[in-house]
C-alpha positions in Angstrom: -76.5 7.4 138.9 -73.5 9.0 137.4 -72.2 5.8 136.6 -75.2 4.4 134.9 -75.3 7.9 132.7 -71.7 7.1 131.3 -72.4 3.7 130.5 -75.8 4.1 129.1 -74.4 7.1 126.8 -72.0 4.4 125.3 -74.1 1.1 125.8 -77.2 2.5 124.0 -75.6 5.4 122.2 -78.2 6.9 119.6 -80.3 4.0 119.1 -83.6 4.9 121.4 -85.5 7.6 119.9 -85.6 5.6 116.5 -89.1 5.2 117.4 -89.7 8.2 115.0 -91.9 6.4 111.9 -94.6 3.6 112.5 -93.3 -0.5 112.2 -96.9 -0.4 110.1 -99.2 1.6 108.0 -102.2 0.8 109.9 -100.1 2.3 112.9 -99.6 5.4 110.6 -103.1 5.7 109.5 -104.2 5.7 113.4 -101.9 9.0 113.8 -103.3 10.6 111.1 -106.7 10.6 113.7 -105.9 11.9 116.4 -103.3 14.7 115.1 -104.8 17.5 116.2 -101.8 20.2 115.2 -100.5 21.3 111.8 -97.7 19.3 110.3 -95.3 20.3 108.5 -95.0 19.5 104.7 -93.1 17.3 102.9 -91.7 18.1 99.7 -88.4 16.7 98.5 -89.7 14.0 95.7 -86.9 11.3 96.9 -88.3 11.6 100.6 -91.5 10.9 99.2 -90.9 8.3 97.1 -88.8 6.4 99.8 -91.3 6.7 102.7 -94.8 7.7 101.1 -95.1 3.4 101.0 -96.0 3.0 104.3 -96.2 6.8 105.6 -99.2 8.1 103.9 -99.5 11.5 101.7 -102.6 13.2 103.2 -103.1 15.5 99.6 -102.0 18.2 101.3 -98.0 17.6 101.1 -97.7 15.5 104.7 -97.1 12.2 105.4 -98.2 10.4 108.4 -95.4 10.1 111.2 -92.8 12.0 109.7 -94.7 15.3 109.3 -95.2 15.7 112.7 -92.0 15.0 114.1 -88.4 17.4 113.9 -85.1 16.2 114.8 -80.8 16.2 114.4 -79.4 14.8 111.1 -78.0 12.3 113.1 -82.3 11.3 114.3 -83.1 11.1 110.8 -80.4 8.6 110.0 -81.1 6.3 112.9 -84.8 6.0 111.2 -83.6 5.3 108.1 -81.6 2.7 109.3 -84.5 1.0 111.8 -86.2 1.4 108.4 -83.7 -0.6 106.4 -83.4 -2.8 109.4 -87.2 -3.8 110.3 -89.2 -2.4 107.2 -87.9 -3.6 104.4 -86.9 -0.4 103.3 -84.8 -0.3 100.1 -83.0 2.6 100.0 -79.0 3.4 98.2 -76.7 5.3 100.2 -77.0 8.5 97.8 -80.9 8.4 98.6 -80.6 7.9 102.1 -78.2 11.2 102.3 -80.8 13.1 100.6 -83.3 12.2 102.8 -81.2 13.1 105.9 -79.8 16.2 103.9 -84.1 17.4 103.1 -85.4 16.2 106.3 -82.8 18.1 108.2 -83.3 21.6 106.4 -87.7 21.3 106.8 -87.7 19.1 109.8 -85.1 20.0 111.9 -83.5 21.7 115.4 -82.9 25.2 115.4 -80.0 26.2 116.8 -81.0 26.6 120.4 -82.9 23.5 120.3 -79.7 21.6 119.5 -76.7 23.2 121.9 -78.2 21.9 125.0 -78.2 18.4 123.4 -74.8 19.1 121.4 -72.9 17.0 123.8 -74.6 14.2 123.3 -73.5 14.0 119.0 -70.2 15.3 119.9 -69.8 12.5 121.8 -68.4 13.9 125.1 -68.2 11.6 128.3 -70.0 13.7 130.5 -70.1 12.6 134.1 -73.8 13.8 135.0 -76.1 14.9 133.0 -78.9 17.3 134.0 -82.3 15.8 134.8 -85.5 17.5 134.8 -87.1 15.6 137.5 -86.9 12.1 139.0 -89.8 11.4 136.9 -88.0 11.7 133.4 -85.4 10.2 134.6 -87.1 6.9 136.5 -89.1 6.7 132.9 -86.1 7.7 130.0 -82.5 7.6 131.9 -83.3 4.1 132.8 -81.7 3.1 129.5 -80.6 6.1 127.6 -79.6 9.5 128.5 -82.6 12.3 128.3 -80.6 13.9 125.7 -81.8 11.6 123.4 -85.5 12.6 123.7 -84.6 15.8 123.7 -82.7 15.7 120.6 -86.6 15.6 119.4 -89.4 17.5 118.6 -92.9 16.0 118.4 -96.7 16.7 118.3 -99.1 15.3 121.0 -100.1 12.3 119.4 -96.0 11.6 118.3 -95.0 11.8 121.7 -97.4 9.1 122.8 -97.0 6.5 119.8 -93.6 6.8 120.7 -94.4 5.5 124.5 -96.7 2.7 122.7 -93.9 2.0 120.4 -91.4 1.4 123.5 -93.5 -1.2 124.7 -94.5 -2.6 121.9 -90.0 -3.1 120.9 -89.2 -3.1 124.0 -91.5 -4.6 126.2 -89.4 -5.1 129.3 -89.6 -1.1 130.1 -93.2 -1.9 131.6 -91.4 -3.2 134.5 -87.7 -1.6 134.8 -89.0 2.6 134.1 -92.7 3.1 132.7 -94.8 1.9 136.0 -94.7 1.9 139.3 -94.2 -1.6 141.0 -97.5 -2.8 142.4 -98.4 -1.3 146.5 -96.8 -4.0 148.8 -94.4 -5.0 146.1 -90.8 -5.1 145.9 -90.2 -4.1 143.1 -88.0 -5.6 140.3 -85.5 -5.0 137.8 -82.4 -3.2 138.6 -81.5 -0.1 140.7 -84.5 1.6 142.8 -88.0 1.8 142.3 -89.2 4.5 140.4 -90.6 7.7 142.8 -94.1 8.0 143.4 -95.4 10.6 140.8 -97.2 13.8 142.1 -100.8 12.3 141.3 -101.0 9.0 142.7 -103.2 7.7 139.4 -100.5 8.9 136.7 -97.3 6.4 136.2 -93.8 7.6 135.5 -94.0 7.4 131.4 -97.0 9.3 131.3 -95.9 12.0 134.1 -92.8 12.0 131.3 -95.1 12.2 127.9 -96.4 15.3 129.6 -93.4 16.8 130.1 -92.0 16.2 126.9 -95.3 17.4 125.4 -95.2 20.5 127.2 -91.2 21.4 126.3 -90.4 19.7 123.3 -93.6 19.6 121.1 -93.5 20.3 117.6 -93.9 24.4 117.2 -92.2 26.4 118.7 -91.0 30.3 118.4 -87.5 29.1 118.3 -87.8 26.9 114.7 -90.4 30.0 113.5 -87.4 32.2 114.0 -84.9 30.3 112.5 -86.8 29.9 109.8 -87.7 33.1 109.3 -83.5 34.5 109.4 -81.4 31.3 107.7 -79.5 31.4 105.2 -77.6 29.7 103.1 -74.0 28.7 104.7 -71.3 30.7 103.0 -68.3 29.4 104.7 -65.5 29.6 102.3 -62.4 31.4 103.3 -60.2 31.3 106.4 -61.2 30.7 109.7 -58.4 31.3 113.0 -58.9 28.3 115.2 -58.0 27.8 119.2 -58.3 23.6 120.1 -58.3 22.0 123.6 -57.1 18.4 124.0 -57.5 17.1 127.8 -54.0 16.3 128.6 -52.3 17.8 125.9 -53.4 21.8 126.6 -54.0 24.2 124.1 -53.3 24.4 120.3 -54.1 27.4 117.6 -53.9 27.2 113.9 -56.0 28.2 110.8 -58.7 26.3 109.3 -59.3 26.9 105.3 -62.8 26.3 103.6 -63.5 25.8 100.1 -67.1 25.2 98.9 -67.8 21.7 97.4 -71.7 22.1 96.5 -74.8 24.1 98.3 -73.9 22.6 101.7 -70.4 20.7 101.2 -67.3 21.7 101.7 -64.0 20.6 102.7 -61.4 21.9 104.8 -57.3 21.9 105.3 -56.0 22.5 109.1 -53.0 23.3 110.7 -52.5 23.2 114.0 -49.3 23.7 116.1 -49.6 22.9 120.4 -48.7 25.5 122.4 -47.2 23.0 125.4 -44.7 21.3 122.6 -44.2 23.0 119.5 -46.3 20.0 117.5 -47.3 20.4 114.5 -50.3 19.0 112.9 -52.1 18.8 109.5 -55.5 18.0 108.8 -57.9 17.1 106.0 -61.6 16.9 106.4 -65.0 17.7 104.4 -68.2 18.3 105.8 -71.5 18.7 105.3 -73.7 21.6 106.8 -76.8 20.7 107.9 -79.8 22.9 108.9 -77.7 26.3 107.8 -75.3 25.5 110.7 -74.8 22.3 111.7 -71.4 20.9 110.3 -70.7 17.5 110.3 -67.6 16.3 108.7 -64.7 13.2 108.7 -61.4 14.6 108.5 -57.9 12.4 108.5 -54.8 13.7 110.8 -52.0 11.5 109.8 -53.1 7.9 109.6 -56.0 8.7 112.2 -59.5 9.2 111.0 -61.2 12.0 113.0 -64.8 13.1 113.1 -66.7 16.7 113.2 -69.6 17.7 115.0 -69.6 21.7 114.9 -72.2 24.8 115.3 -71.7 27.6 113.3 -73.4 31.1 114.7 -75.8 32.6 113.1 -73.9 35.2 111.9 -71.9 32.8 110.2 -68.6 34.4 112.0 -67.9 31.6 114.7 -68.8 28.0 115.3 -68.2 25.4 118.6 -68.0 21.9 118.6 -65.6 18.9 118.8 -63.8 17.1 116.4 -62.9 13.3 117.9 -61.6 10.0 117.2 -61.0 6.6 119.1 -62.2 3.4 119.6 -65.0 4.7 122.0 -64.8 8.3 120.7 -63.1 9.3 124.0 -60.1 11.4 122.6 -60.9 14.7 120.8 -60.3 18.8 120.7 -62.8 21.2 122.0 -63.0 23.2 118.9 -63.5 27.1 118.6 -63.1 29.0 114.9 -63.5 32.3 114.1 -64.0 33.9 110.7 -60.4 35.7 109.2 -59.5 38.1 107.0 -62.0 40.5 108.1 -60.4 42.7 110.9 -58.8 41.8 114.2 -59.8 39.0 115.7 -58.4 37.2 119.4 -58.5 33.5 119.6 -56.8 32.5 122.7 -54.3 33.0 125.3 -51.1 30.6 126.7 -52.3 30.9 129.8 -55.5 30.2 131.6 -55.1 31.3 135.4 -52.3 34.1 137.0 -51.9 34.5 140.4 -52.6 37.8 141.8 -49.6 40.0 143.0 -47.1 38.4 140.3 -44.7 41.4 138.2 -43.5 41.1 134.4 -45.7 38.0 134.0 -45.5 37.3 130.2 -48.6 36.6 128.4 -49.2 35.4 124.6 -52.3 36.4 122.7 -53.0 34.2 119.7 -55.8 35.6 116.7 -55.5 36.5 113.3 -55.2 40.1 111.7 -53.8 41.7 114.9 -52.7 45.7 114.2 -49.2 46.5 114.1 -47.5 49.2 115.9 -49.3 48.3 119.3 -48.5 50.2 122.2 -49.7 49.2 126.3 -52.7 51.7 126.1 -54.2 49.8 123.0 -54.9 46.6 125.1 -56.9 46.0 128.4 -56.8 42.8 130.7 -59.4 43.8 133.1 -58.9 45.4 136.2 -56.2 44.9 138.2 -54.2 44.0 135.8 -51.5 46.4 134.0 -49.9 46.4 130.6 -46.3 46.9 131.2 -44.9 46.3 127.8 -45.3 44.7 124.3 -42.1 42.5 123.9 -43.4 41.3 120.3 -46.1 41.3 117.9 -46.8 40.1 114.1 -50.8 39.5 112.8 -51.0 36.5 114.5 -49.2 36.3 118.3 -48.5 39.4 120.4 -46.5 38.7 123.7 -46.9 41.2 126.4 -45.8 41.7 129.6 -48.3 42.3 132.4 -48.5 42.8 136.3 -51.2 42.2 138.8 -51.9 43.9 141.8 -51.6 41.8 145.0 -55.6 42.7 145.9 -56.7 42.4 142.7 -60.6 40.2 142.8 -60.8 37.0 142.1 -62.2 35.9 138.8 -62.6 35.9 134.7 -60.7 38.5 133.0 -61.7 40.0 128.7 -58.7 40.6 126.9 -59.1 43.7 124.2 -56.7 44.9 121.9 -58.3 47.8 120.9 -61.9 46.7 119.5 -60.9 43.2 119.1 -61.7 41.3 122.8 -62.0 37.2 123.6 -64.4 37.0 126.7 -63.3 35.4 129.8 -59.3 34.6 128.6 -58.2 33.5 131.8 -58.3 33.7 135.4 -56.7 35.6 138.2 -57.0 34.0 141.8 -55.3 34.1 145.0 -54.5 30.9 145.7 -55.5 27.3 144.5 -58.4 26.7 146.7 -59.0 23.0 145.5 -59.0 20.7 143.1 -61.4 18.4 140.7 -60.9 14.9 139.0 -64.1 13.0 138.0 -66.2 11.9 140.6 -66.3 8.3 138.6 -65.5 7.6 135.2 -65.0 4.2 133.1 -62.5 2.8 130.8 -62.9 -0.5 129.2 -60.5 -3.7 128.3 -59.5 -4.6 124.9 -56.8 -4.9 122.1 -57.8 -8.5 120.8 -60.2 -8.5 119.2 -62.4 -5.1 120.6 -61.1 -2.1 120.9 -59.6 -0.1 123.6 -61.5 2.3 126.1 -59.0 4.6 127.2 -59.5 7.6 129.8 -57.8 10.6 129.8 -57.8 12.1 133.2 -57.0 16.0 134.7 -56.9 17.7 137.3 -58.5 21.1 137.5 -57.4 23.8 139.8 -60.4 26.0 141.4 -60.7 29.3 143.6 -63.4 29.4 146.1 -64.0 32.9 144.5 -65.3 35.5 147.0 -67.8 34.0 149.3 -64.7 31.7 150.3 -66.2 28.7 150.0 -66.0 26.0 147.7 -68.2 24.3 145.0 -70.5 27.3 145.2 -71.9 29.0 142.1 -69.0 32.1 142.1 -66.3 29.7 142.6 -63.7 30.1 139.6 -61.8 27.9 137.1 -58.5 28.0 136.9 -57.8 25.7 134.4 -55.7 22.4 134.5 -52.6 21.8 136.8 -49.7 20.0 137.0 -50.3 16.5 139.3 -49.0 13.3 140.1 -51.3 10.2 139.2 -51.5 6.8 141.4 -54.0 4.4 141.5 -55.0 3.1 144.7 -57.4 -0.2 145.1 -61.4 0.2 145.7 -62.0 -2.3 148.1 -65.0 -4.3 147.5 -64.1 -7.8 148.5 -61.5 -9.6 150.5 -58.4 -10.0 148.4 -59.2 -7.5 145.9 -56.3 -7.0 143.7 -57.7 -4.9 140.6 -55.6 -2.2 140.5 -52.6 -4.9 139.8 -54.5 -6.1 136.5 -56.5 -3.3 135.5 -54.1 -1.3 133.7 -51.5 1.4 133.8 -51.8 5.3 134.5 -49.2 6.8 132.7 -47.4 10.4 134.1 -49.8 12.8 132.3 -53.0 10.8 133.3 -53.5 9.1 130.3 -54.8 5.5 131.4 -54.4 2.8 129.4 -56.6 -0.3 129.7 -55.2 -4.2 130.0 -56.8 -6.8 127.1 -60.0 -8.2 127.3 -60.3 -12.0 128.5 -59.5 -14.4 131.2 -56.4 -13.6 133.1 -54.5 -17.0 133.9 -52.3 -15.2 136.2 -55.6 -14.1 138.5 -57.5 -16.0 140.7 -59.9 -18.2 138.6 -58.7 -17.0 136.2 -61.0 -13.8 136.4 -61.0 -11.2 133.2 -58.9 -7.9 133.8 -62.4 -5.9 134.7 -61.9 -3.7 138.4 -62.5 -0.8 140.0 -60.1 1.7 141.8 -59.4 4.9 142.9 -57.6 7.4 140.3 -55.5 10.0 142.3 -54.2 13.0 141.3 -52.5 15.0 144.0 -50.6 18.4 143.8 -48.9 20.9 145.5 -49.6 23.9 144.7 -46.4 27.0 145.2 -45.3 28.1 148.1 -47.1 25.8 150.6 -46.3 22.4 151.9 -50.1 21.1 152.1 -50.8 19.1 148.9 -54.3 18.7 147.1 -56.2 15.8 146.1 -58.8 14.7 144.2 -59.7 11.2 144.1 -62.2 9.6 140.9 -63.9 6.3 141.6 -63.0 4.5 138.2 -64.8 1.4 136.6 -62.5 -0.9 134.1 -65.0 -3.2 132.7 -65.1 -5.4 129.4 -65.2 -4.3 125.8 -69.0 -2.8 124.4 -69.9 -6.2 122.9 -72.8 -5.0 121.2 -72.4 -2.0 119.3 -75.3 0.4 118.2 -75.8 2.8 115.3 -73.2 5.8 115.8 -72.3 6.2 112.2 -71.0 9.7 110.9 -74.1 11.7 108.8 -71.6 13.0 106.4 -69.8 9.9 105.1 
């Protein structure tokens, strides 16, 4: 399962839940009698002249389909696109961001409609994703992750044109997710049968329309509340940033905003890493979407980079990921926070420190720190005392700190004074065990595809204080220092794919071999495997190493590519 979630999140990427608008008008005019909800009114004149020609205007400011139906900017432009693609629909590229941009502000997510979803635009290669019964995920996961249903909001009647317009595309889901095979048969398509539903007369897709009705219909108090306290984004000015890059730790820098219109802007970056000293400059403009949600294509060097980022409410922080890659699998974990405005922390240098250690020197990164600190204007947590302030300016004080031998296990706020950053780091007693991805994939290329790469790490955790591991109190520690082999996954005699697979370098970065028939391999087979990724480490003072092992697929390149195009271009 975890391996058909990673390949269906790149395989089928966004292009599922298109089934937003009808193929027909007749289909259209059908919705329109058996709505049995408000809708929600259309009113941007180039929305309606592009898609009042099959989706009709009822007098009363909706039109069929769309009026009962919310989603992501990045929703909106997969319909345009089926629109362009099967419709007929003529549309420039200055019309079509209009529509997304008006479509997005009346008929969109609120905010905490789109985090649980977020992963999915920003593109992460999550290993699992959470299911909300065997159900959904016999009728939906089959062929794309739930996230992308979810990315949606819909009346009643949406929800089940949506089923009939699966079939209707896609008529091969009949057999492989929407029914049940026949009693006494055997099933078919791939992977198991789909679990017999609660009431023996309902089938999988319509046990799933009822769910979906039930959590994700078309009003709720979440978009009555947002709409009710938006406001316009008002972004300009300085922003402190803190990034993550797996395999490269942490970086801090400041981001710089200028308005470009109502919603635009664009952006200057500098970054420097905390592990190397690097220094990095970045360009970017976005769009904000929804009164929050920024998304943006920025240029580091010669590499393009993409945005997909959540402002707060408040307007004073955002989330998100900016990326880049052939597959989108490299990218920072993104965190700003509004400057100029008072003390603000950002980050520490460290994430985990080991209880009983003296003098241990700690760097806090933010922006607007106070000068002329002393030890009793800053708090660690408990257990944990302030020995000294070795250096500060606005923007990095290094302290010194020690940590009592019994002090518990677990996340620690850092304060300096009012000022604070929520769970900073860690302290543990030892490193309990550790984590690597149960699977993960790659994929050939570098003639004429793209590469996939992987970047892997290994995660140090504490069993926290029930003692045992991979319970819900066990604690992060944060990434450790290990040594990477790759062992073979033996599936057949004479397997040799970790010889053609690729290479694993000393930090964990793997880099896949081209795509196409090997002549040095038996029969000339492609460079496709699987194998075991290792990652092993010894952790201080003992003599009994750790090690995690992640069953990893190399397969060919994503021949067929689907609609994953950036909203803000």
């Amino acid at each position: 399962m975890r391996i058909r979630v990673v390949l269906a999140g790149y395989l089928f990427g966004m292009s599922f839940t298109l089934f937003a608008q009808a193929p027909t008008a007749p289909a259209a005019a059908e919705a329109t009698k058996t709505v049995e909800e408000p809708g929600i009114p259309v009113t941007n004149a180039v929305v309606k002249a592009k898609c009042s020609g099959c989706h009709r205007d009822d007098g009363k400011g909706h039109l069929t389909r769309i009026s009962w139906e919310r989603t992501t900017p990045e929703g909106w432009q997969q319909i345009i696109k089926r629109m362009v693609r099967l419709n007929g629909l003529s549309i420039t590229p200055a019309e079509a961001r209009e529509v997304v941009r008006s479509l997005s502000e009346s008929h969109g997510l609120a905010p905490e409609e789109a985090k649980p979803v977020a992963w999915y635009w920003e593109k992460r290669q999550l290993e699992t994703e959470t299911l909300p019964s065997d159900t959904v995920r016999d009728a939906c996961a089959a062929c794309h992750p739930v996230a992308q249903p979810n990315s949606w909001r819909r009346s009643k009647s949406e929800w089940d044109l949506l089923s009939s317009m699966h079939r209707g595309y896609f008529p091969v889901v009949e057999f492989t997710s929407f029914r049940r095979p026949p009693r006494g048969a055997g099933g078919g398509g791939r992977g198991p049968a789909p679990a017999a539903p609660a009431t023996p007369d309902q089938e999988p897709f319509e046990l799933a329309l009822e769910h979906f009705t039930k959590t994700n219909g078309l009003h709720t108090p979440e978009w009555a509340q947002w709409q009710a306290t938006r406001r316009a984004p008002k972004l300009a000015g300085r922003w402190a940033v803190s990034a993550y890059q797996p395999g490269k730790g942490k970086f801090v820098g400041e981001m710089t905003i200028e308005s470009a219109g109502p919603d635009e802007f664009t952006a200057k970056t500098s970054l420097v890493s905390l592990k190397t000293g690097e220094k990095i400059t970045r360009i970017s403009k976005g769009v904000v979407y929804t009164g929050y949600a920024w998304r943006g294509r920025g240029t580091s060097g010669n590499r393009e980079e993409r945005e997909v980022v959540a402002f707060s409410r408040d307007q004073e922080s955002a989330e998100g990921r900016w990326f880049w890659g052939g597959y989108q699998e490299f990218g920072y974990d993104v965190t700003l926070k509004r400057a100029g405005d008072g003390p603000v922390v950002i980050t520490t240098d460290t994430f985990a420190i080991p209880a009983g250690t003296k003098s241990t020197t700690v760097k806090v990164y933010g922006d607007g720190l106070p000068t002329g600190l002393t030890p009793a204007d800053l708090d660690f947590g408990n257990g944990i005392s302030v020995v000294s302030i070795t250096a500060q300016t606005p923007t990095l004080l290094t302290v010194k700190v020690d940590v009592d031998a019994k002090a518990v296990t677990g996340k620690r706020d850092v304060f300096v004074r009012r000022a604070s950053l929520p769970g900073a780091f860690a302290v543990y007693q030892k490193v309990d065990y550790i984590k690597t991805p149960a699977s993960a994939l790659a994929r050939l290329g570098g003639t004429t595809h793209p590469k996939g790469f992987y970047q892997f790490e290994a995660v140090g955790w504490s069993n926290g204080l029930d003692g045992k591991p991979d319970t819900a109190d066990d604690v992060l520690l944060g990434p450790v220092t290990a040594k990477w082999s790759i062992e073979e996954f033996t599936s057949h005699y004479g397997d040799d794919d970790k010889e053609y697979v690729g290479s694993l370098s000393a930090e964990g970065l793997f880099t896949p071999n081209i795509e196409g028939p090997n002549e040095k391999r038996k029969f000339g087979t492609n460079n496709y495997g699987d194998v075991w990724v290792v990652a092993t480490y010894m952790p201080p003072a003992t003599d009994k190493p750790l090690v995690s092992k992640t069953y990893f697929i190399v397969t060919v390149p994503a021949y067929m590519r689907w609609d994953q195009p950036e909203v803000a271009q």
